[in-house]
PDB file of N, CA, C and O in Angstrom:
ATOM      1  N   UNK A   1     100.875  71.894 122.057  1.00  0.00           N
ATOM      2  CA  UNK A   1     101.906  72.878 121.863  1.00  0.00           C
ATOM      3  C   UNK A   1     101.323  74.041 121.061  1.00  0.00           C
ATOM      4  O   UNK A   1     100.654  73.922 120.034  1.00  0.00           O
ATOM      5  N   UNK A   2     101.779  75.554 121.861  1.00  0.00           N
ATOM      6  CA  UNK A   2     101.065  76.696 120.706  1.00  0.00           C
ATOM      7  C   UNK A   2     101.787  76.961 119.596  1.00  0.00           C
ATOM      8  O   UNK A   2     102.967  76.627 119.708  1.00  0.00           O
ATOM      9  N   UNK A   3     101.586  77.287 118.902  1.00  0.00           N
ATOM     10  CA  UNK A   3     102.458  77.822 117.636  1.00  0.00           C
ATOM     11  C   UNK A   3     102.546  79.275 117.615  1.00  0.00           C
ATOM     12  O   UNK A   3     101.626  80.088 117.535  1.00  0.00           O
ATOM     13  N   UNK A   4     103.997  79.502 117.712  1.00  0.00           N
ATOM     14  CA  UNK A   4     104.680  81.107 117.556  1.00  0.00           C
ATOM     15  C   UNK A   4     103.703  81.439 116.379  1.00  0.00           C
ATOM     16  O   UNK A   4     103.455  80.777 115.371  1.00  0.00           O
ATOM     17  N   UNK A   5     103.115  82.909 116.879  1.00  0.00           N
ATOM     18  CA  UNK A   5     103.688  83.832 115.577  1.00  0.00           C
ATOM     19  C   UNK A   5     103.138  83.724 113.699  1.00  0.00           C
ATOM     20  O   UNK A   5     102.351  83.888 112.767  1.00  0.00           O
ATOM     21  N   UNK A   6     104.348  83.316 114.277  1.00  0.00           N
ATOM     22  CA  UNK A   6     105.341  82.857 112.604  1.00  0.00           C
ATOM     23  C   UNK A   6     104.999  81.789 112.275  1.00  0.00           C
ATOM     24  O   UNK A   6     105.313  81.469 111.129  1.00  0.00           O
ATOM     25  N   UNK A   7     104.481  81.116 112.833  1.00  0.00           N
ATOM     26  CA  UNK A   7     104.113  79.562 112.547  1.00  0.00           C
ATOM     27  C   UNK A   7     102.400  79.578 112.057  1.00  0.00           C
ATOM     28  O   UNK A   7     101.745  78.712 111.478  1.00  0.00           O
ATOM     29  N   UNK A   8     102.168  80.394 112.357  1.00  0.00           N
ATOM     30  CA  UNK A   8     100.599  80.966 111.850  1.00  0.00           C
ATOM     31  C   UNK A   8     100.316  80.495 110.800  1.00  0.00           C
ATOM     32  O   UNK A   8     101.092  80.449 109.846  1.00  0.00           O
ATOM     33  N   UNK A   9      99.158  80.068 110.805  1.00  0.00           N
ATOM     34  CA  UNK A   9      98.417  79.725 108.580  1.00  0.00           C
ATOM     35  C   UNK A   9      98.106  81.260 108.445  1.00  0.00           C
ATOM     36  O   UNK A   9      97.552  81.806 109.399  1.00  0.00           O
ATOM     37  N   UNK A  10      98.461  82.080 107.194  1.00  0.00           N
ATOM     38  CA  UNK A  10      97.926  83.499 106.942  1.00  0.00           C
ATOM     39  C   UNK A  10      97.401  83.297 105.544  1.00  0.00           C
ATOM     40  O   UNK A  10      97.934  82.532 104.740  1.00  0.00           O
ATOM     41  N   UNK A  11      96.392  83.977 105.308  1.00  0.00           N
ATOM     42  CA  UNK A  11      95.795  83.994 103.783  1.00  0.00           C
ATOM     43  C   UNK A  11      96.702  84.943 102.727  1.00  0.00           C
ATOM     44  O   UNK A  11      96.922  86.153 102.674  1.00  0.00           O
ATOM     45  N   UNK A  12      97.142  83.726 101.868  1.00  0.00           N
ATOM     46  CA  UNK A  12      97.907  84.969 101.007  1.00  0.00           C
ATOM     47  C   UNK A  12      97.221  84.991 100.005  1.00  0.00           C
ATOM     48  O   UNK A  12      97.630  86.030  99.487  1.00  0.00           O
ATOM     49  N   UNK A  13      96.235  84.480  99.141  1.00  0.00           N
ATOM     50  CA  UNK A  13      95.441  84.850  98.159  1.00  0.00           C
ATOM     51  C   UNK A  13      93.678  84.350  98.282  1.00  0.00           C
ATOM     52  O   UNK A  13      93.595  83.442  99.109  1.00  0.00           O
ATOM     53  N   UNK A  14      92.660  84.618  97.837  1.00  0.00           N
ATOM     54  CA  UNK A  14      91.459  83.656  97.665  1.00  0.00           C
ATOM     55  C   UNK A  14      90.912  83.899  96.241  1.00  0.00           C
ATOM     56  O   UNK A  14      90.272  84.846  95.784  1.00  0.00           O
ATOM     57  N   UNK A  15      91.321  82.854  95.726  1.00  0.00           N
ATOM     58  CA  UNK A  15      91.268  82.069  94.392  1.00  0.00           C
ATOM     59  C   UNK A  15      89.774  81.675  94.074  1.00  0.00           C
ATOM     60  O   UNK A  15      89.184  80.950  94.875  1.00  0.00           O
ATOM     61  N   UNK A  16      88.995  82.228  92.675  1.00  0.00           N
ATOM     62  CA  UNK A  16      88.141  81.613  92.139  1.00  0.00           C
ATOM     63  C   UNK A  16      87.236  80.391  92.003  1.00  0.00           C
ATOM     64  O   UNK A  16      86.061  80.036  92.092  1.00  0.00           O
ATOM     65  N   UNK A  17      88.802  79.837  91.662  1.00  0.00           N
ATOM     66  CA  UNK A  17      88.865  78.587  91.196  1.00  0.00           C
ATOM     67  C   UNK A  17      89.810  77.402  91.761  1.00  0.00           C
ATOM     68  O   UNK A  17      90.876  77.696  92.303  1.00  0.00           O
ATOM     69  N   UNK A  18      89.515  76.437  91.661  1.00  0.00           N
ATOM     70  CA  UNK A  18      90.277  75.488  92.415  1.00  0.00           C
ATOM     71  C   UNK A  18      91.782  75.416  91.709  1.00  0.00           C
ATOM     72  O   UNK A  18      92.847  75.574  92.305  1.00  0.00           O
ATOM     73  N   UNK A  19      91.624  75.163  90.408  1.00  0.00           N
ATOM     74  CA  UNK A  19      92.957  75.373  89.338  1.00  0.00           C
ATOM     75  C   UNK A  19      94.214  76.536  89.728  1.00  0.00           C
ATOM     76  O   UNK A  19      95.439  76.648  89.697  1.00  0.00           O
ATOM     77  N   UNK A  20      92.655  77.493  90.208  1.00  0.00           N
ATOM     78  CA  UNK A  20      93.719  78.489  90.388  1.00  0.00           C
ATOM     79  C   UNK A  20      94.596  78.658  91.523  1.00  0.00           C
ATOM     80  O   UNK A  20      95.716  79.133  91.339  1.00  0.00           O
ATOM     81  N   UNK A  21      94.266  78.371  92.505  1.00  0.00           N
ATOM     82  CA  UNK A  21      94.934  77.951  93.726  1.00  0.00           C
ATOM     83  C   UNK A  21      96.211  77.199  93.936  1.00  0.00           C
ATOM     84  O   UNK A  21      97.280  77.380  94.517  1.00  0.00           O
ATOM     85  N   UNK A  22      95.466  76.009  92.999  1.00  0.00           N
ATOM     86  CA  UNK A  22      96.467  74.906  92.641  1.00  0.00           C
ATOM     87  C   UNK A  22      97.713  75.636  92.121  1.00  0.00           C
ATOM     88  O   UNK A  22      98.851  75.521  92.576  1.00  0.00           O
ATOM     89  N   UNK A  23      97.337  76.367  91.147  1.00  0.00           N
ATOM     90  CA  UNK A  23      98.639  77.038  90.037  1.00  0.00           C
ATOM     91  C   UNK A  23      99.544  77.677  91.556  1.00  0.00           C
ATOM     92  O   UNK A  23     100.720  77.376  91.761  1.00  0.00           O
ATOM     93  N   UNK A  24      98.897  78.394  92.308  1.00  0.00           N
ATOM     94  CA  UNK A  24      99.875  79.580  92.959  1.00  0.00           C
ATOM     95  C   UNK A  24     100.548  78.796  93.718  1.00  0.00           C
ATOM     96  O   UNK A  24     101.750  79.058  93.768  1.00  0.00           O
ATOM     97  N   UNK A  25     100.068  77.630  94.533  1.00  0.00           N
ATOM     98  CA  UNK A  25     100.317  76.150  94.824  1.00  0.00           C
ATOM     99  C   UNK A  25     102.201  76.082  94.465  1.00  0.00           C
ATOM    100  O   UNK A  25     103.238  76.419  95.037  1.00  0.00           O
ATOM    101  N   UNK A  26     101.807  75.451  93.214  1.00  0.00           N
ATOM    102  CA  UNK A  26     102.991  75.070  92.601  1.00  0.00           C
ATOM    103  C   UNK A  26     104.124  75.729  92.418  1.00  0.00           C
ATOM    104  O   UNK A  26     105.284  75.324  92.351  1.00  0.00           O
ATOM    105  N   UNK A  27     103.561  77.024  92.328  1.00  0.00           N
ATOM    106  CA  UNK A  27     104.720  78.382  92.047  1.00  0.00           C
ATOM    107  C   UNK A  27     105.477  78.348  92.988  1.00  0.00           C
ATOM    108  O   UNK A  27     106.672  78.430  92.706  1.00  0.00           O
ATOM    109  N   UNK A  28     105.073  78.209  94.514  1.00  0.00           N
ATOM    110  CA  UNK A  28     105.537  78.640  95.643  1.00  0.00           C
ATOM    111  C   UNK A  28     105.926  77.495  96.065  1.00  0.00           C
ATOM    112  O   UNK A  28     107.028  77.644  96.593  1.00  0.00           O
ATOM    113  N   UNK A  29     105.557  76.331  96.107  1.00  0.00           N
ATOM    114  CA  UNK A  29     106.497  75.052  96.070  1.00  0.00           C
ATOM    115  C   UNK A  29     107.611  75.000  95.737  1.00  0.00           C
ATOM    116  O   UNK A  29     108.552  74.530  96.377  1.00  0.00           O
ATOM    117  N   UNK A  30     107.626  75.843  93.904  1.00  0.00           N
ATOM    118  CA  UNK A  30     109.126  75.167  93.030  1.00  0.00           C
ATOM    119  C   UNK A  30     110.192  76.840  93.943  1.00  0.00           C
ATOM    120  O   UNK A  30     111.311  77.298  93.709  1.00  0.00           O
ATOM    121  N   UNK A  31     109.291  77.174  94.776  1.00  0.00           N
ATOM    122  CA  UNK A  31     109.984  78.372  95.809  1.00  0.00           C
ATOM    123  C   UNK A  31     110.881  77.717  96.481  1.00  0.00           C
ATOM    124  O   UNK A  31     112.080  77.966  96.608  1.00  0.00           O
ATOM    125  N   UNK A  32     110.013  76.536  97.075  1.00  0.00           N
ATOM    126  CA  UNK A  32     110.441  76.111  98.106  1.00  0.00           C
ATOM    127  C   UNK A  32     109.843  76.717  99.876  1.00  0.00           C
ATOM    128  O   UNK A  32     110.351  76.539 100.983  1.00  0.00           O
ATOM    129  N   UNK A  33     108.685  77.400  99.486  1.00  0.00           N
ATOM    130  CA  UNK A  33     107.300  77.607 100.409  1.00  0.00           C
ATOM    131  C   UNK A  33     106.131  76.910 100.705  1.00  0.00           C
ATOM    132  O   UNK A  33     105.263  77.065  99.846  1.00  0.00           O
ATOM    133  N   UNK A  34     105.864  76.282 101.522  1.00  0.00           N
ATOM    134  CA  UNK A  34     104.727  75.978 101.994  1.00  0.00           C
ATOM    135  C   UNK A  34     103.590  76.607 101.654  1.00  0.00           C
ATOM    136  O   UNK A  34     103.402  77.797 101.908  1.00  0.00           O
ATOM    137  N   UNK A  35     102.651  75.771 100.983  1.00  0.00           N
ATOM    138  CA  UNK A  35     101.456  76.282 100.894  1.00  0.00           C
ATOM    139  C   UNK A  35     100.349  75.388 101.298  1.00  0.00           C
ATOM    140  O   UNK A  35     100.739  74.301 100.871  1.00  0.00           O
ATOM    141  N   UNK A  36      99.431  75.229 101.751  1.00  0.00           N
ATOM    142  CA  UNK A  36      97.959  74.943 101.942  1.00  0.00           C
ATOM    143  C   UNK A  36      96.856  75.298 101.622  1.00  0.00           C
ATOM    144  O   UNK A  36      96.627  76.502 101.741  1.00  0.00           O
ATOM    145  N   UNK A  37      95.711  74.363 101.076  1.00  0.00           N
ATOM    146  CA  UNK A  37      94.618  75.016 100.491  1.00  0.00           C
ATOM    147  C   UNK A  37      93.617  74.130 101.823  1.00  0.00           C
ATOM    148  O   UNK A  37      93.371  72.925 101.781  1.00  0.00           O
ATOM    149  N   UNK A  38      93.200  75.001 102.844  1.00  0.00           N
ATOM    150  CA  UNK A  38      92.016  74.633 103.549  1.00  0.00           C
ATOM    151  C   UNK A  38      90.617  74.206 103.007  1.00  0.00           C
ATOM    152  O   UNK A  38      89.925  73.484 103.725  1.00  0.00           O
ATOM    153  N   UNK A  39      90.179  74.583 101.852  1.00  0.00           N
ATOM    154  CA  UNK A  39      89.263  74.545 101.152  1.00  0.00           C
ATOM    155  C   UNK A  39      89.232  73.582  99.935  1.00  0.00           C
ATOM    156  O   UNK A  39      88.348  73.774  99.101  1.00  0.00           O
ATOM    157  N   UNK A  40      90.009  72.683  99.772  1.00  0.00           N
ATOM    158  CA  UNK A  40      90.133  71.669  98.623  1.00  0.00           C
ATOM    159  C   UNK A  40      89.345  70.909  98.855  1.00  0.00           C
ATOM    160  O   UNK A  40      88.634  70.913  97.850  1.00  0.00           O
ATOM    161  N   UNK A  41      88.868  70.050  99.695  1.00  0.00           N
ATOM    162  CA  UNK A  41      88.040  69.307 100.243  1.00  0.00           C
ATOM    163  C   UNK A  41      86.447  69.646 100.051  1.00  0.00           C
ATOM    164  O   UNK A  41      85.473  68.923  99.839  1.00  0.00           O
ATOM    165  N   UNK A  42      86.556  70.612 100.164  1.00  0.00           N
ATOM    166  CA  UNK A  42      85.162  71.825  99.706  1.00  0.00           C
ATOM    167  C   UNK A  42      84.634  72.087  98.390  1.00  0.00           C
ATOM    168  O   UNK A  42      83.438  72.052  98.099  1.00  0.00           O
ATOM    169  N   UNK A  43      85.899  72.440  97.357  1.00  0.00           N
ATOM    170  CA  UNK A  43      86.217  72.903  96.283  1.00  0.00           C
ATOM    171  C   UNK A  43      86.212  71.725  94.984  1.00  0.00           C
ATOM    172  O   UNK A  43      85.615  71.535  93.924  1.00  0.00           O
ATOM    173  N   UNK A  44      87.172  71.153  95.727  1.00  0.00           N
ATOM    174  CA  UNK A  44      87.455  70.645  94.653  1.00  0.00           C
ATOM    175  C   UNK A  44      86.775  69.373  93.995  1.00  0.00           C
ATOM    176  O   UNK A  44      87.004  68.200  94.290  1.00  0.00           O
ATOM    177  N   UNK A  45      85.882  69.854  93.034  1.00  0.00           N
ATOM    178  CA  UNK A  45      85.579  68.409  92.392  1.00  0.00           C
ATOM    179  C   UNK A  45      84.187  68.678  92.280  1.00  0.00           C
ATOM    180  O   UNK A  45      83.451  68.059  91.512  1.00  0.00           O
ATOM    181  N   UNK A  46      83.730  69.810  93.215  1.00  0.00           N
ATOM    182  CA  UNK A  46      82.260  69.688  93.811  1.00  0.00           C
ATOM    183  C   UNK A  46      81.484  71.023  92.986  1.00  0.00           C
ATOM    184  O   UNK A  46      80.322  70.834  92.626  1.00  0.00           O
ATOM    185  N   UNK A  47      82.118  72.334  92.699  1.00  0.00           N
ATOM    186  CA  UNK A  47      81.487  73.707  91.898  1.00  0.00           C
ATOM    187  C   UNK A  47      81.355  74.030  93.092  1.00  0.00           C
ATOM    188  O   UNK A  47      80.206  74.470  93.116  1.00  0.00           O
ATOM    189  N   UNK A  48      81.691  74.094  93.933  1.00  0.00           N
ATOM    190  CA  UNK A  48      80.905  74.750  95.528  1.00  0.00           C
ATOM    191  C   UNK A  48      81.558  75.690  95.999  1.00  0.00           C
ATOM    192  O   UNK A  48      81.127  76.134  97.063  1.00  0.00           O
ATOM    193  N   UNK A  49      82.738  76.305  95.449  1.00  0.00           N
ATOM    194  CA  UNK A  49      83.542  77.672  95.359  1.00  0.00           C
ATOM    195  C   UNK A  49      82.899  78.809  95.762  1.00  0.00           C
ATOM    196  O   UNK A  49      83.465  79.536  96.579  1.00  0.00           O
ATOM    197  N   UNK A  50      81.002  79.315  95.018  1.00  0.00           N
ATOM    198  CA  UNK A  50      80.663  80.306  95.374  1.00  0.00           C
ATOM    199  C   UNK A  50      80.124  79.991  97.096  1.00  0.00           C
ATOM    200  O   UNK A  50      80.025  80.876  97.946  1.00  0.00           O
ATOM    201  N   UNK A  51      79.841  78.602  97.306  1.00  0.00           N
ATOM    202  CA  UNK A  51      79.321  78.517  98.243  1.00  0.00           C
ATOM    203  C   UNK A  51      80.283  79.056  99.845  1.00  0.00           C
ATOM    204  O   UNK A  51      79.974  79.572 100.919  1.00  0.00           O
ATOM    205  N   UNK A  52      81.531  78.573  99.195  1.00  0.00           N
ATOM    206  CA  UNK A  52      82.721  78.952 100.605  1.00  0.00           C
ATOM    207  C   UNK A  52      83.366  80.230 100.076  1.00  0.00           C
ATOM    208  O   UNK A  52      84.235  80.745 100.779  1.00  0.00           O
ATOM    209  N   UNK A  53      83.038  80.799  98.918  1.00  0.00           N
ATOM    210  CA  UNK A  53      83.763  82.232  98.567  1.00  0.00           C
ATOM    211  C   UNK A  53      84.816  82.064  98.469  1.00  0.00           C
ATOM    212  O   UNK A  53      85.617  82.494  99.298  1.00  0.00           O
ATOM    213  N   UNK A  54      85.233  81.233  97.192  1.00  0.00           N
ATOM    214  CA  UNK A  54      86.598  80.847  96.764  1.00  0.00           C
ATOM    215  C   UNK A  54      87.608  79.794  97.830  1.00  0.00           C
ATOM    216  O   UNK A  54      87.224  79.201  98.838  1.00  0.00           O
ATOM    217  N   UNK A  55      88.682  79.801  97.361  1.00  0.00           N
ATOM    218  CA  UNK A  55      89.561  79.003  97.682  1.00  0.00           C
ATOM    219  C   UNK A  55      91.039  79.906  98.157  1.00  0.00           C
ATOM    220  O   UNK A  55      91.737  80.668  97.488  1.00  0.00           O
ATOM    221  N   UNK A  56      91.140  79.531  99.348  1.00  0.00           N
ATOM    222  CA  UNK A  56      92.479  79.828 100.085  1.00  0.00           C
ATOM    223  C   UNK A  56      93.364  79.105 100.182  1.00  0.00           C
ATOM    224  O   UNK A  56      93.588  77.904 100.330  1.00  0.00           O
ATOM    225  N   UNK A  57      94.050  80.370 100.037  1.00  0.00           N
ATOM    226  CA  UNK A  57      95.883  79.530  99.498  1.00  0.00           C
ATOM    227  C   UNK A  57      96.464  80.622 100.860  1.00  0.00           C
ATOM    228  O   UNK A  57      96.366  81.843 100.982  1.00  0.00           O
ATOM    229  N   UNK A  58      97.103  79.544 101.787  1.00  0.00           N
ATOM    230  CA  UNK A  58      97.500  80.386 103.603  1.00  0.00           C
ATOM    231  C   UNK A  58      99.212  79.624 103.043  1.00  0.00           C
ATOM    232  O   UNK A  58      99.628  78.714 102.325  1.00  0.00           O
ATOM    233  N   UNK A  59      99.725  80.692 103.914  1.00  0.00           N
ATOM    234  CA  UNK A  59     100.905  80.199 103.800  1.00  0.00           C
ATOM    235  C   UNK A  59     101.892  80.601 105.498  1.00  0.00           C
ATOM    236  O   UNK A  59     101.646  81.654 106.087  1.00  0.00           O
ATOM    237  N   UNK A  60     102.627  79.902 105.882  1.00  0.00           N
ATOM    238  CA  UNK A  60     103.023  80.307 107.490  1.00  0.00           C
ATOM    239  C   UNK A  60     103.558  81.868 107.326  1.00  0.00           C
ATOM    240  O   UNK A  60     104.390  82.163 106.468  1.00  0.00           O
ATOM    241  N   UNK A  61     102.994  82.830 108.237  1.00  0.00           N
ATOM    242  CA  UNK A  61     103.177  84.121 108.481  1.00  0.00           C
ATOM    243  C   UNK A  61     104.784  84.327 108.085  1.00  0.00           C
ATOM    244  O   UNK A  61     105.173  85.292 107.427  1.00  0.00           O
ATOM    245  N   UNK A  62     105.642  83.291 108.577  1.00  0.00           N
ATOM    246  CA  UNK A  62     107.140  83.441 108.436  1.00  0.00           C
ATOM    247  C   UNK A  62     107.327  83.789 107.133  1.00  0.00           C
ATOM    248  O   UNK A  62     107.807  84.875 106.809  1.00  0.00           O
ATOM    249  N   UNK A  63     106.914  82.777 106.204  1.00  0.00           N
ATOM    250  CA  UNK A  63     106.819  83.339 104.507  1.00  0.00           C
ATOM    251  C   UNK A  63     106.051  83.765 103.913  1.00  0.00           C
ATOM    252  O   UNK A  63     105.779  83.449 102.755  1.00  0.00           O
ATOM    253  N   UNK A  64     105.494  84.634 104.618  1.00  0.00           N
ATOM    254  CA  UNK A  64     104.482  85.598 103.955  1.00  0.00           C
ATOM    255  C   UNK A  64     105.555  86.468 102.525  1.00  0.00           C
ATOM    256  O   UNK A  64     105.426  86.571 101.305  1.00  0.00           O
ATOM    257  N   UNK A  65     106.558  86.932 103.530  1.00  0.00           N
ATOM    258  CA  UNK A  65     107.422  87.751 102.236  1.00  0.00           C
ATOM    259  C   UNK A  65     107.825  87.162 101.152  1.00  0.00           C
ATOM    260  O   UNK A  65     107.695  87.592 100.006  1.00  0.00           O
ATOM    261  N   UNK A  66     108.535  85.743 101.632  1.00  0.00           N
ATOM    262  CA  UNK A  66     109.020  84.736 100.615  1.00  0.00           C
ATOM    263  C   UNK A  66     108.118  84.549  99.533  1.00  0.00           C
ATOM    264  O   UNK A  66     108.495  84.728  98.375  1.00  0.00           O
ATOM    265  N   UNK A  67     106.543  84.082  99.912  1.00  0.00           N
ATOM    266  CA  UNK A  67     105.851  83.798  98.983  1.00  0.00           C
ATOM    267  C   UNK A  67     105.033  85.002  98.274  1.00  0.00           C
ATOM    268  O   UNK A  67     104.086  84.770  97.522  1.00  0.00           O
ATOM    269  N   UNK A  68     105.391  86.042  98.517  1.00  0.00           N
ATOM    270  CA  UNK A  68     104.560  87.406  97.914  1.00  0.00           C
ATOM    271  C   UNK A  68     105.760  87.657  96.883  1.00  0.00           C
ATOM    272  O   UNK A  68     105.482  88.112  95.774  1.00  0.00           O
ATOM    273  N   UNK A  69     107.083  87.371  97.223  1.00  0.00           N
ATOM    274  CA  UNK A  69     107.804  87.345  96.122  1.00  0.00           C
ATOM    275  C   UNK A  69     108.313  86.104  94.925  1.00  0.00           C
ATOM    276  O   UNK A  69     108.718  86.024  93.765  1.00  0.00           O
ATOM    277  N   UNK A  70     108.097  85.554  95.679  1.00  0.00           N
ATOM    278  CA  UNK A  70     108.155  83.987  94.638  1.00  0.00           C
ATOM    279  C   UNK A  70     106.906  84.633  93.363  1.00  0.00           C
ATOM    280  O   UNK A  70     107.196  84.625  92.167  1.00  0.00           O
ATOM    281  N   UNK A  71     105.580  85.141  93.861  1.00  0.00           N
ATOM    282  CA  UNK A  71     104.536  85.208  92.850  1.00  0.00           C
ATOM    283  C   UNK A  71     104.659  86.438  92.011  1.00  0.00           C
ATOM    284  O   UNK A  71     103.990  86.553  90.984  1.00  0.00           O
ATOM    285  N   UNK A  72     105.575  87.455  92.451  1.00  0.00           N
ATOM    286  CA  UNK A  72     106.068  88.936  91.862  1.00  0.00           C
ATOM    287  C   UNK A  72     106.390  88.635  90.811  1.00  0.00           C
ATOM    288  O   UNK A  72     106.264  89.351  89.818  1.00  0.00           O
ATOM    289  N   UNK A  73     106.903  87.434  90.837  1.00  0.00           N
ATOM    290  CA  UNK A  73     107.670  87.680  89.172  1.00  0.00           C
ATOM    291  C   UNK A  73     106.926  86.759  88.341  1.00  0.00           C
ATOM    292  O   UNK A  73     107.307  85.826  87.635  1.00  0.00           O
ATOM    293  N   UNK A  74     105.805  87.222  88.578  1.00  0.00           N
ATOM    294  CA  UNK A  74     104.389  86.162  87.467  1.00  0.00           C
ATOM    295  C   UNK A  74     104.026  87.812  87.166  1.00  0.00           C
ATOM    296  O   UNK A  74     104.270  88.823  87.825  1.00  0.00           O
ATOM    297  N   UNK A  75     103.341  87.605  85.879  1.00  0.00           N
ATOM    298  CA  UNK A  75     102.659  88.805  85.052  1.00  0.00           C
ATOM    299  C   UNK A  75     101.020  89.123  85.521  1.00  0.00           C
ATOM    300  O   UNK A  75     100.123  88.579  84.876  1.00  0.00           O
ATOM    301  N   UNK A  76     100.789  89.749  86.316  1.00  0.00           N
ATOM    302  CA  UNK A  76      99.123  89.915  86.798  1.00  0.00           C
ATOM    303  C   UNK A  76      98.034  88.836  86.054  1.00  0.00           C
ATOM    304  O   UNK A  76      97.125  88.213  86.603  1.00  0.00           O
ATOM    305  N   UNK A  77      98.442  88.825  84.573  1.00  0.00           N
ATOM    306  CA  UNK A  77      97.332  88.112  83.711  1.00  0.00           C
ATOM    307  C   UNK A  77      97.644  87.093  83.834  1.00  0.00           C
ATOM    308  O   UNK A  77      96.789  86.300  83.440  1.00  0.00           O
ATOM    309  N   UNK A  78      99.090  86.369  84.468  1.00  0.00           N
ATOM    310  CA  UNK A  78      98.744  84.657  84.664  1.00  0.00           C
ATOM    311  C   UNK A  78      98.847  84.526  85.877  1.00  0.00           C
ATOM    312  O   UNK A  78      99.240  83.408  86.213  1.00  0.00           O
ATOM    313  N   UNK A  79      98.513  85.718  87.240  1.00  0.00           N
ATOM    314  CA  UNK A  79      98.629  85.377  88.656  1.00  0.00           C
ATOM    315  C   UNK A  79      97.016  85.284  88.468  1.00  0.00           C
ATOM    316  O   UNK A  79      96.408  85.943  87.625  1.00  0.00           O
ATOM    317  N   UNK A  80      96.439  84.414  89.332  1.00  0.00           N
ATOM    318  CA  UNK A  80      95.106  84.671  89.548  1.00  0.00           C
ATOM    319  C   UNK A  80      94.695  85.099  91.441  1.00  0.00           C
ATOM    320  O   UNK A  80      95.523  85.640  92.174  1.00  0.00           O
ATOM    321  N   UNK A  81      93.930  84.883  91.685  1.00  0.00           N
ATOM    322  CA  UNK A  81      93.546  85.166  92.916  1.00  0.00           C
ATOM    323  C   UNK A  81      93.178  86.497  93.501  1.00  0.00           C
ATOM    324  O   UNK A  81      93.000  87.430  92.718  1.00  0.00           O
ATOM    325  N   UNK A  82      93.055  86.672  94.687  1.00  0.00           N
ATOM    326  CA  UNK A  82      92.613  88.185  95.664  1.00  0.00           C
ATOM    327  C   UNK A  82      91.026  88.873  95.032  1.00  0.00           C
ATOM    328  O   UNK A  82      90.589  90.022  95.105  1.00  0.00           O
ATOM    329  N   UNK A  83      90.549  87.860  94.529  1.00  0.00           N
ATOM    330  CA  UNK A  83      89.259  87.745  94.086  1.00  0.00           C
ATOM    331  C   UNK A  83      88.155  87.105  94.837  1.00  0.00           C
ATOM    332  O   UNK A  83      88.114  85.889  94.645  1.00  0.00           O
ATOM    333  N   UNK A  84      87.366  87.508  95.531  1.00  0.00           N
ATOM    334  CA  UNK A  84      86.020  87.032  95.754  1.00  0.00           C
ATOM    335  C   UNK A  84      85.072  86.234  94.550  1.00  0.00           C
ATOM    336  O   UNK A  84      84.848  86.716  93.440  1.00  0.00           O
ATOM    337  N   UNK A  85      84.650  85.113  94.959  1.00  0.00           N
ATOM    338  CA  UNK A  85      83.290  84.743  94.153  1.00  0.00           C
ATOM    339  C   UNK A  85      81.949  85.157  94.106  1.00  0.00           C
ATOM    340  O   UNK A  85      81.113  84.793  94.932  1.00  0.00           O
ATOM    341  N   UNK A  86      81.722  85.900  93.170  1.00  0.00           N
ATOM    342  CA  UNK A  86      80.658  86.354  92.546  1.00  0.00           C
ATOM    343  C   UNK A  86      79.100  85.614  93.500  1.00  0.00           C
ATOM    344  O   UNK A  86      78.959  84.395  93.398  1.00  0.00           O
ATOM    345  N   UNK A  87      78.297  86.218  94.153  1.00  0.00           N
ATOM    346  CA  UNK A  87      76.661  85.316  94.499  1.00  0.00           C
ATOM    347  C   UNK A  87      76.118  84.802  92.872  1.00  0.00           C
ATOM    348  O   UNK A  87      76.176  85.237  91.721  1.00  0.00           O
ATOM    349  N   UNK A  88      75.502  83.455  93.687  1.00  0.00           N
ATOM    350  CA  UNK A  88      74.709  82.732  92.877  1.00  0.00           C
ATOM    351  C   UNK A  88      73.906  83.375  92.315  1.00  0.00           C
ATOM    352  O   UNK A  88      73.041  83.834  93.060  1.00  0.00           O
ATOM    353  N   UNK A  89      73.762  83.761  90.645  1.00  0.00           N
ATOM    354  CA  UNK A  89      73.029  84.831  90.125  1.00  0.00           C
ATOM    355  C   UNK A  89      71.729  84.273  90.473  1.00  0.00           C
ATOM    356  O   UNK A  89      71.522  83.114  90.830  1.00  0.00           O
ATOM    357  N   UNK A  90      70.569  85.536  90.287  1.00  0.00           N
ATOM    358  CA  UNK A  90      69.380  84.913  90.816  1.00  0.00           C
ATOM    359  C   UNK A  90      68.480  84.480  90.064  1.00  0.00           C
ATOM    360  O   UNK A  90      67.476  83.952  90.542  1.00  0.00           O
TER     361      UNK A  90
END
């Protein structure tokens, strides 16, 4: 079966850190939004963040709006994410 649309995984942030993901995670849960981290498996547990260039937090295209506003009313300094990971210094 295809999936409409709306039913799409879309990237709504890419997170540092695994924590941090987690956090936006939860926010949008106690929303009552779906979230997914494709990259936990990758991430988490392992430091391998710079290796996949952070951690994505997708959420279905349908609540893209829902969850851009669920996170609006967080203060920039405790939203994290829309950050790239830094290359392995040399």
């Amino acid at each position: 079966m295809d999936e409409s649309p709306a039913d799409e995984w879309v990237v709504l942030r890419n997170c540092g850190y695994m924590h941090e993901a987690e956090l936006i995670v939860a926010v949008l849960d106690a929303e009552g939004v779906d979230a997914f981290l494709p990259d936990a498996q990758m991430a988490g547990g392992t430091g391998l963040t710079g290796l996949i260039q952070g951690v994505r937090v997708l959420v279905r295209a349908s609540d893209l709006e829902a969850a851009n506003e669920a996170l609006s009313t967080m203060h920039d300094e405790e939203l994290p994410g829309d950050e790239m990971v830094d290359d392995f210094p040399e």
